[in-house]
PDBQT receptor file of N, H, CA, C and O in Angstrom, charges set to zero:
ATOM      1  N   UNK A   1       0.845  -1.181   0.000  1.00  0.00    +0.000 N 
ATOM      2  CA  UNK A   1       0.000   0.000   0.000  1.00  0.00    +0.000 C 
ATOM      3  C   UNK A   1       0.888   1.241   0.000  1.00  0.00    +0.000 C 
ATOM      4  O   UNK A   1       1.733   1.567   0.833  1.00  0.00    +0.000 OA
ATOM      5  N   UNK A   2       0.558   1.783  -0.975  1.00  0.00    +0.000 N 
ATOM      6  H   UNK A   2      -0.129   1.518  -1.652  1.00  0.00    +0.000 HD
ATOM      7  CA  UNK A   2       1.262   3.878  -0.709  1.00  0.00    +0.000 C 
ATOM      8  C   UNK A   2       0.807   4.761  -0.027  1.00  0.00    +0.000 C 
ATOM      9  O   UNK A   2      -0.218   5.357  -0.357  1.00  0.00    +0.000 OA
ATOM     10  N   UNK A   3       1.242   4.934   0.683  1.00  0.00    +0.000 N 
ATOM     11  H   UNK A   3       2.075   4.449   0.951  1.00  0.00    +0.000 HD
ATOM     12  CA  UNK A   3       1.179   5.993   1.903  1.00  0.00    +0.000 C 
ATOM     13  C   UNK A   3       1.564   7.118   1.396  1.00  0.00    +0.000 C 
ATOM     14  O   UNK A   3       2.364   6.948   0.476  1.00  0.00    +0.000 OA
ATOM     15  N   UNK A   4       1.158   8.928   1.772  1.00  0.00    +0.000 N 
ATOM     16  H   UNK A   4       0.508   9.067   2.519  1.00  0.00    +0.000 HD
ATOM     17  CA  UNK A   4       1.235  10.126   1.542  1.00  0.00    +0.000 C 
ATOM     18  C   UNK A   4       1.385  10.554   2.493  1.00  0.00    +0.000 C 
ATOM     19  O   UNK A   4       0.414  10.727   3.229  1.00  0.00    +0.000 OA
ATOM     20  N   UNK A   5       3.129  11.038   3.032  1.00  0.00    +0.000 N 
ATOM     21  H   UNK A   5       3.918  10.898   2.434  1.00  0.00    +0.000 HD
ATOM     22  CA  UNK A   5       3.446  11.713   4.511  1.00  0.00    +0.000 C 
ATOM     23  C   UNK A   5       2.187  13.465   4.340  1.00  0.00    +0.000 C 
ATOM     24  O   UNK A   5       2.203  14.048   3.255  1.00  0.00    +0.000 OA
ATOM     25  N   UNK A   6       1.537  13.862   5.163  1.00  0.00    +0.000 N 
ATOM     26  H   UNK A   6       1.524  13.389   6.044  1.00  0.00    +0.000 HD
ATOM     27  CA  UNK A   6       1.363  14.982   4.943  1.00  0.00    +0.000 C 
ATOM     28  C   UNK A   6       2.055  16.593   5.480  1.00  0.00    +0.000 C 
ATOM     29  O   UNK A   6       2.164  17.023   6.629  1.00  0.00    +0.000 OA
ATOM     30  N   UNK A   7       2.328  17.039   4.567  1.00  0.00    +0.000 N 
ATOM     31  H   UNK A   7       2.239  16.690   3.634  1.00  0.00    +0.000 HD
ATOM     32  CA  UNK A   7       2.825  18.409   4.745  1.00  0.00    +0.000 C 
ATOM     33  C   UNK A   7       2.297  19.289   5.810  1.00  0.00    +0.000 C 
ATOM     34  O   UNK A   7       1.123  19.650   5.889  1.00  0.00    +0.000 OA
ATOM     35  N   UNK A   8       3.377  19.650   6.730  1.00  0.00    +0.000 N 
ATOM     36  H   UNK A   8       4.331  19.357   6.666  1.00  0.00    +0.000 HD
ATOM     37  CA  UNK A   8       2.571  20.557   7.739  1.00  0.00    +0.000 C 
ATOM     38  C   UNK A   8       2.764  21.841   7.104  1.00  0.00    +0.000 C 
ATOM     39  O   UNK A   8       3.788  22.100   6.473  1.00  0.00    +0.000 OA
ATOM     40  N   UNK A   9       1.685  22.757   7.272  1.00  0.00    +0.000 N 
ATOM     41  H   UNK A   9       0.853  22.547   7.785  1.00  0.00    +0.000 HD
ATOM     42  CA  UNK A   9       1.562  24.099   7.108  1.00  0.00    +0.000 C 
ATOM     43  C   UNK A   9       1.958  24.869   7.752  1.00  0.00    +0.000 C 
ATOM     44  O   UNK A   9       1.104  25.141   8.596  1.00  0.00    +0.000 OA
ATOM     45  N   UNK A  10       2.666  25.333   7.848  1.00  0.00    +0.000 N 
ATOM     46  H   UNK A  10       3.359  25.111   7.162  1.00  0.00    +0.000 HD
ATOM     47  CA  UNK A  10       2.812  26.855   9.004  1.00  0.00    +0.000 C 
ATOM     48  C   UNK A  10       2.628  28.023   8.822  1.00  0.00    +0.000 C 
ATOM     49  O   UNK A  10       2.971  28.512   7.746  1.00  0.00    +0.000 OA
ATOM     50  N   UNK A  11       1.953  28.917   9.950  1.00  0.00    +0.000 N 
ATOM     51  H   UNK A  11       1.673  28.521  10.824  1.00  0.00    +0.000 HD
ATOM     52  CA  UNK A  11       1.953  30.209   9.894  1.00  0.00    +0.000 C 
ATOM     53  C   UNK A  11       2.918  31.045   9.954  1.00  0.00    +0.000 C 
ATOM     54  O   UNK A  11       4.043  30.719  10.330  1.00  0.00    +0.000 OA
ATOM     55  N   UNK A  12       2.608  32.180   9.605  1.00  0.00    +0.000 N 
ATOM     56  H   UNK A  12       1.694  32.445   9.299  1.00  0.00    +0.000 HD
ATOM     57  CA  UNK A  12       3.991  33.120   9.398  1.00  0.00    +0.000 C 
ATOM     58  C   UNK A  12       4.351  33.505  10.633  1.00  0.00    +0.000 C 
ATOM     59  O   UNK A  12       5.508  33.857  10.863  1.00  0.00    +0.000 OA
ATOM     60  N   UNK A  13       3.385  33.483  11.592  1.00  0.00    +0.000 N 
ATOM     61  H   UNK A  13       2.445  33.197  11.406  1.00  0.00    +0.000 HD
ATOM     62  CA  UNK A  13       4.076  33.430  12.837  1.00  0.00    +0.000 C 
ATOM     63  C   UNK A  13       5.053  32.128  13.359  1.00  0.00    +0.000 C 
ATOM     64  O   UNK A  13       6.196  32.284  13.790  1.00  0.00    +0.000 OA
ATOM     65  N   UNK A  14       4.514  31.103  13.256  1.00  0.00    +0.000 N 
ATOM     66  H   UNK A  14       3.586  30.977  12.905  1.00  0.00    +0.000 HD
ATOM     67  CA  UNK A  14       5.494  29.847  13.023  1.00  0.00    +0.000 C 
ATOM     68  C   UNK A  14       6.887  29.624  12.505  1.00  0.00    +0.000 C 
ATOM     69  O   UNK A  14       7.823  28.956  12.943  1.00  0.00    +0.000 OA
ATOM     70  N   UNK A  15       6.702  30.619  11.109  1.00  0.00    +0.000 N 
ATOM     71  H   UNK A  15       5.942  31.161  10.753  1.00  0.00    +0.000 HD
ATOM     72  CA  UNK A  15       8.043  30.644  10.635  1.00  0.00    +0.000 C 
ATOM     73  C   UNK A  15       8.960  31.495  11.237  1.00  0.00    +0.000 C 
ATOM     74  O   UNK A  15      10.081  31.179  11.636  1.00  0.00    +0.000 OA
ATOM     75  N   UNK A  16       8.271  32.931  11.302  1.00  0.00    +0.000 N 
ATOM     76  H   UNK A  16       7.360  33.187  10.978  1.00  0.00    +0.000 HD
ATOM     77  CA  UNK A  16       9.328  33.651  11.469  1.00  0.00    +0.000 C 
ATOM     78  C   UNK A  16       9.828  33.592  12.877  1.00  0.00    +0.000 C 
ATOM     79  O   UNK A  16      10.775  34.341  13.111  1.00  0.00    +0.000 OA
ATOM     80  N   UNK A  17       9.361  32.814  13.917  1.00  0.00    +0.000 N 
ATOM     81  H   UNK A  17       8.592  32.205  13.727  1.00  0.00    +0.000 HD
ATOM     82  CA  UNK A  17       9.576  32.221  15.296  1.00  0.00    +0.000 C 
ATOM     83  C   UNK A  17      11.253  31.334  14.952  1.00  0.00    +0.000 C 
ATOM     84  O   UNK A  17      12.307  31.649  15.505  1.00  0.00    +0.000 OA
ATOM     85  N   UNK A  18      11.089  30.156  13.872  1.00  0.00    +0.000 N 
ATOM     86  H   UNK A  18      10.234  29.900  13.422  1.00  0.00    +0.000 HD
ATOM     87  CA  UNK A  18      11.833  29.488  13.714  1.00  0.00    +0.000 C 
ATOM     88  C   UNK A  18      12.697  30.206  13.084  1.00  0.00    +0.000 C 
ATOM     89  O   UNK A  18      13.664  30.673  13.686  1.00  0.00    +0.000 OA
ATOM     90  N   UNK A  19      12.472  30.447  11.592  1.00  0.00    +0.000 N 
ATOM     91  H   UNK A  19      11.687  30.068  11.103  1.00  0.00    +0.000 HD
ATOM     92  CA  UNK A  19      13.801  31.620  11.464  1.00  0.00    +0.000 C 
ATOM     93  C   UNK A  19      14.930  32.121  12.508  1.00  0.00    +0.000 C 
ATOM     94  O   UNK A  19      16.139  31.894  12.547  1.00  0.00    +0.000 OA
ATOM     95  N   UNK A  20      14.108  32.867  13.316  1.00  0.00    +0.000 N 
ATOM     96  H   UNK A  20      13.126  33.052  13.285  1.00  0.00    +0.000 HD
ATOM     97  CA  UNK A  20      15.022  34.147  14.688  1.00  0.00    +0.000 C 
ATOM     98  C   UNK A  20      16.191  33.011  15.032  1.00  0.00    +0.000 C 
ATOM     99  O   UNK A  20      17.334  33.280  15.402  1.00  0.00    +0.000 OA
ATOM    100  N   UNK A  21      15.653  31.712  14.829  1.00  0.00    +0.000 N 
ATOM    101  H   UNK A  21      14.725  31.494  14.529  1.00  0.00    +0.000 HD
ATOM    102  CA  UNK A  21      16.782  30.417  15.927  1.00  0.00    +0.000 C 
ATOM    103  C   UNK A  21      17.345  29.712  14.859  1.00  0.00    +0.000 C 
ATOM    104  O   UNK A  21      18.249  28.974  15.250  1.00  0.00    +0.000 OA
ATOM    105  N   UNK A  22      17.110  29.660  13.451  1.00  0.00    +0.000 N 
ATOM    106  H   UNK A  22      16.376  30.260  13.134  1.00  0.00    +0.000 HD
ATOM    107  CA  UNK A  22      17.884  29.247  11.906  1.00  0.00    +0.000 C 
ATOM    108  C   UNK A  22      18.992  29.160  12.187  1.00  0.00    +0.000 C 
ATOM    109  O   UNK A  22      19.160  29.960  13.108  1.00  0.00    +0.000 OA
ATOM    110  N   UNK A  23      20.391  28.406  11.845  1.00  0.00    +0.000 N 
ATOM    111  H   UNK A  23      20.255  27.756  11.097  1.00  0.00    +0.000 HD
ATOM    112  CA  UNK A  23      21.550  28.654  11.226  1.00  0.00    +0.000 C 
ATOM    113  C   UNK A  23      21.823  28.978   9.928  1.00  0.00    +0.000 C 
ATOM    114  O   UNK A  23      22.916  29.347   9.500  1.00  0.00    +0.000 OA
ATOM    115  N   UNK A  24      20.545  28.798   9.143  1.00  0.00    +0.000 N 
ATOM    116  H   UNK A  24      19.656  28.499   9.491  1.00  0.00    +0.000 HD
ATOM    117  CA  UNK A  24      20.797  29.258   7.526  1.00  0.00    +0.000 C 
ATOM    118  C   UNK A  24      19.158  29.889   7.260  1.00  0.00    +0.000 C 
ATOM    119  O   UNK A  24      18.397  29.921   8.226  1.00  0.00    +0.000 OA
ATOM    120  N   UNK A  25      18.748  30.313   6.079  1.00  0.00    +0.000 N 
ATOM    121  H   UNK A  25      19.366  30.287   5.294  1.00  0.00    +0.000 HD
ATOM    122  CA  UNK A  25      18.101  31.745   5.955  1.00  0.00    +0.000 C 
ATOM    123  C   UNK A  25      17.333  30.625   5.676  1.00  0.00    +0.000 C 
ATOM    124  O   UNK A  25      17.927  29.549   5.745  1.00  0.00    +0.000 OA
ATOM    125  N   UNK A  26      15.881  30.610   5.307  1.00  0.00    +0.000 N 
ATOM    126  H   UNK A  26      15.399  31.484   5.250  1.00  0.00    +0.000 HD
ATOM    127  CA  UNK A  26      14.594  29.770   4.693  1.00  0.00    +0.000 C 
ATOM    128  C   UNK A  26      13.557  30.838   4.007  1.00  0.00    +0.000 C 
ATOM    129  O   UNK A  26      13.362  31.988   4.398  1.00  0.00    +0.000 OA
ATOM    130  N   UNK A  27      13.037  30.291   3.071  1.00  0.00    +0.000 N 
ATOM    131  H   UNK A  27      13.195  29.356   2.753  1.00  0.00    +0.000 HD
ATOM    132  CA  UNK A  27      11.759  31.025   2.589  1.00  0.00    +0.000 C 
ATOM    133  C   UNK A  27      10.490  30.746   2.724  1.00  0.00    +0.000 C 
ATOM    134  O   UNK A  27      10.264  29.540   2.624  1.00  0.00    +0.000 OA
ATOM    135  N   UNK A  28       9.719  31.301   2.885  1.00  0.00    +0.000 N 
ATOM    136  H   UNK A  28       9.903  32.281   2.966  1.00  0.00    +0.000 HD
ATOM    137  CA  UNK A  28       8.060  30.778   3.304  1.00  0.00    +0.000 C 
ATOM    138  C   UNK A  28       7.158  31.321   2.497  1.00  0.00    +0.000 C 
ATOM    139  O   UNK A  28       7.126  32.533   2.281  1.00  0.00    +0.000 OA
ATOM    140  N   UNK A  29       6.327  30.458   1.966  1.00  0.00    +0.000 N 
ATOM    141  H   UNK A  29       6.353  29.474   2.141  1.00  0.00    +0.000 HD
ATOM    142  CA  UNK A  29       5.609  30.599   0.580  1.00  0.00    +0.000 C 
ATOM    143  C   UNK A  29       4.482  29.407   0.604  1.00  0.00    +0.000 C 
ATOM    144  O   UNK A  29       4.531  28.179   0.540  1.00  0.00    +0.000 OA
ATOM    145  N   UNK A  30       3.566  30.268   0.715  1.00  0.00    +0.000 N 
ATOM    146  H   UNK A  30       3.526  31.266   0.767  1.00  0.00    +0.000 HD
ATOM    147  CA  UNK A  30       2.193  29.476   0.999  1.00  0.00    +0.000 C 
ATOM    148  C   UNK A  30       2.011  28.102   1.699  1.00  0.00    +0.000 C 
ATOM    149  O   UNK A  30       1.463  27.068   1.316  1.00  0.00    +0.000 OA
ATOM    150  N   UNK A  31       2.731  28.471   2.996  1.00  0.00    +0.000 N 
ATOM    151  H   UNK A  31       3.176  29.311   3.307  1.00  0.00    +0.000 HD
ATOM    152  CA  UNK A  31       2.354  27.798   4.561  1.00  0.00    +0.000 C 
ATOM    153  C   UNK A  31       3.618  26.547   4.386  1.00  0.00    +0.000 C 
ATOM    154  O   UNK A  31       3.643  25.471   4.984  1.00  0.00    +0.000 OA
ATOM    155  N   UNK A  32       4.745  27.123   3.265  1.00  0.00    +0.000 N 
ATOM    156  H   UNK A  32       4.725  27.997   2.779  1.00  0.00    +0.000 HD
ATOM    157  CA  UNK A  32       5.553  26.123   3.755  1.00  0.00    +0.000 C 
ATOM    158  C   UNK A  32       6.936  26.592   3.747  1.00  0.00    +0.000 C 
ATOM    159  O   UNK A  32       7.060  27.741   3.322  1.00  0.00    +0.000 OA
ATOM    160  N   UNK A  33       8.048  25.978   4.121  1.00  0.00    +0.000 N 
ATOM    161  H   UNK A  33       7.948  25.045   4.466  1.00  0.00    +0.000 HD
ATOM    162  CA  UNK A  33       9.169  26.465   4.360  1.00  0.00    +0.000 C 
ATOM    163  C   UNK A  33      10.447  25.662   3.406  1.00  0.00    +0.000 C 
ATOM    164  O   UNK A  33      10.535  24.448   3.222  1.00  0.00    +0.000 OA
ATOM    165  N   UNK A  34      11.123  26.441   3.024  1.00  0.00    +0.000 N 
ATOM    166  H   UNK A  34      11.052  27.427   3.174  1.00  0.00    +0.000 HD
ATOM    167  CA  UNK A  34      11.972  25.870   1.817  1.00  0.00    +0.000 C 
ATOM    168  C   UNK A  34      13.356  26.384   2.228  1.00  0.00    +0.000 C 
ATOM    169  O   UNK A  34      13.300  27.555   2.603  1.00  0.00    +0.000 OA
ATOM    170  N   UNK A  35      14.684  25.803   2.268  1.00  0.00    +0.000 N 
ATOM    171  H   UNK A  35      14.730  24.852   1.963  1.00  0.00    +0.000 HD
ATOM    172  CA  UNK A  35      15.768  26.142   2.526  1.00  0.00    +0.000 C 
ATOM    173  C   UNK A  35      16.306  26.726   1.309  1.00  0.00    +0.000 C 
ATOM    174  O   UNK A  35      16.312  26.180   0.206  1.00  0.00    +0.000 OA
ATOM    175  N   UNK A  36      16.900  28.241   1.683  1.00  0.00    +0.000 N 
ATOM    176  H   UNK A  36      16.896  28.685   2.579  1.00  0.00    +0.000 HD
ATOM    177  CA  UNK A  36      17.368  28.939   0.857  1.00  0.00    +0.000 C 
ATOM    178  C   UNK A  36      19.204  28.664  -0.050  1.00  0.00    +0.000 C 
ATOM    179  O   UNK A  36      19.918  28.288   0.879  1.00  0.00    +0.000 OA
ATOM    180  N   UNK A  37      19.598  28.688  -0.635  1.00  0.00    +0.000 N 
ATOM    181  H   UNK A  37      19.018  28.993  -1.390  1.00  0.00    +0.000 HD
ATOM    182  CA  UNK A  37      20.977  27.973  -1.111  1.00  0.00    +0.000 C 
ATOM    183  C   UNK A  37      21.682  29.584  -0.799  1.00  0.00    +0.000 C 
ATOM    184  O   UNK A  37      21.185  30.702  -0.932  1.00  0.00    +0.000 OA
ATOM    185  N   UNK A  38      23.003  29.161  -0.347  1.00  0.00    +0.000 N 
ATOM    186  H   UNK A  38      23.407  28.253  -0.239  1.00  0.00    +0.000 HD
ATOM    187  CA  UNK A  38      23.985  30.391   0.236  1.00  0.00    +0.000 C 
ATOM    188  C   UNK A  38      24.316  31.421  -1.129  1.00  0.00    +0.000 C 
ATOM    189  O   UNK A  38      23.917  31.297  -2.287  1.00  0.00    +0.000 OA
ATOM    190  N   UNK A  39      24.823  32.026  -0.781  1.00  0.00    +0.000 N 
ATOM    191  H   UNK A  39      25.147  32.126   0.160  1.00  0.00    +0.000 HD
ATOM    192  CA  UNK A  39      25.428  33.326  -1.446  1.00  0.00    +0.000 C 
ATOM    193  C   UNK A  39      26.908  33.209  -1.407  1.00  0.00    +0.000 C 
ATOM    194  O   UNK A  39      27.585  32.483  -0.679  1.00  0.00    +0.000 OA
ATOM    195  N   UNK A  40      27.308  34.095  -2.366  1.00  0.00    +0.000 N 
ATOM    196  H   UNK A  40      26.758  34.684  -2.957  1.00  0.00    +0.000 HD
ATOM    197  CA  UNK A  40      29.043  34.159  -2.501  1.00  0.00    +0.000 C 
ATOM    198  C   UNK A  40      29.298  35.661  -2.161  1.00  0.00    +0.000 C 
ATOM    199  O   UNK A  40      28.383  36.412  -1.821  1.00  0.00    +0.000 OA
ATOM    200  N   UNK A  41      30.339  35.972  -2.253  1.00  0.00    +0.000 N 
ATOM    201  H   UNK A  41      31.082  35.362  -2.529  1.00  0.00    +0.000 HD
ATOM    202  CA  UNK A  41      30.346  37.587  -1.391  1.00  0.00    +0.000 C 
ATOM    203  C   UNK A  41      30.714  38.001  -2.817  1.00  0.00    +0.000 C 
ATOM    204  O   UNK A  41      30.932  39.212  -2.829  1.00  0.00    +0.000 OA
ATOM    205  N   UNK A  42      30.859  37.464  -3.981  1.00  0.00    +0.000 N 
ATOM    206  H   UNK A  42      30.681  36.480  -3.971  1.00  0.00    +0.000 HD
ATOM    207  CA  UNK A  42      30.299  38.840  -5.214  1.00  0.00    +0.000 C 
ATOM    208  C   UNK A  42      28.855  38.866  -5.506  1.00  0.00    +0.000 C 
ATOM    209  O   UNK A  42      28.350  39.752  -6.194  1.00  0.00    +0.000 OA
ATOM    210  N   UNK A  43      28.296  38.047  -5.066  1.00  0.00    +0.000 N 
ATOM    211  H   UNK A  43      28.707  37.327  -4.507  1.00  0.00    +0.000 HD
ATOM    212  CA  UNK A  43      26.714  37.976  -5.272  1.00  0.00    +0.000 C 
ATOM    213  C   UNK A  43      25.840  38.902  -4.107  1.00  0.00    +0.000 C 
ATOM    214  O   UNK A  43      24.662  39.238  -4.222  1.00  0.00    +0.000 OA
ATOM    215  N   UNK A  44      26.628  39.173  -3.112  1.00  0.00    +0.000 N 
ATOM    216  H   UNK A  44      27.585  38.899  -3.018  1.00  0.00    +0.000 HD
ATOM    217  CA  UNK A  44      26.090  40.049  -2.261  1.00  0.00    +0.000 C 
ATOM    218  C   UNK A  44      26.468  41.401  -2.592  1.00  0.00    +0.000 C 
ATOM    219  O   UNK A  44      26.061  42.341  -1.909  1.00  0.00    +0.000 OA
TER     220      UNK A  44
């Protein structure tokens, strides 16, 4: 049988809670959270 883990949603209060305590930056985009890929210091 196939099973479907389900996606938790979070609020933007949720995220930006977790963010403040992050070691790396994330994006949040319609109740979900996605790890952002680093930067180079000519890209900044």
């Amino acid at each position: 049988m196939n099973t479907v883990a389900a996606l938790k949603h979070y609020s933007i209060e949720e995220y930006l809670a977790t963010e403040q305590q992050a070691e790396c930056k994330s994006e949040y985009y319609a109740g979900e959270i996605y790890s952002m890929a680093g930067g180079t210091i000519n890209h900044n």
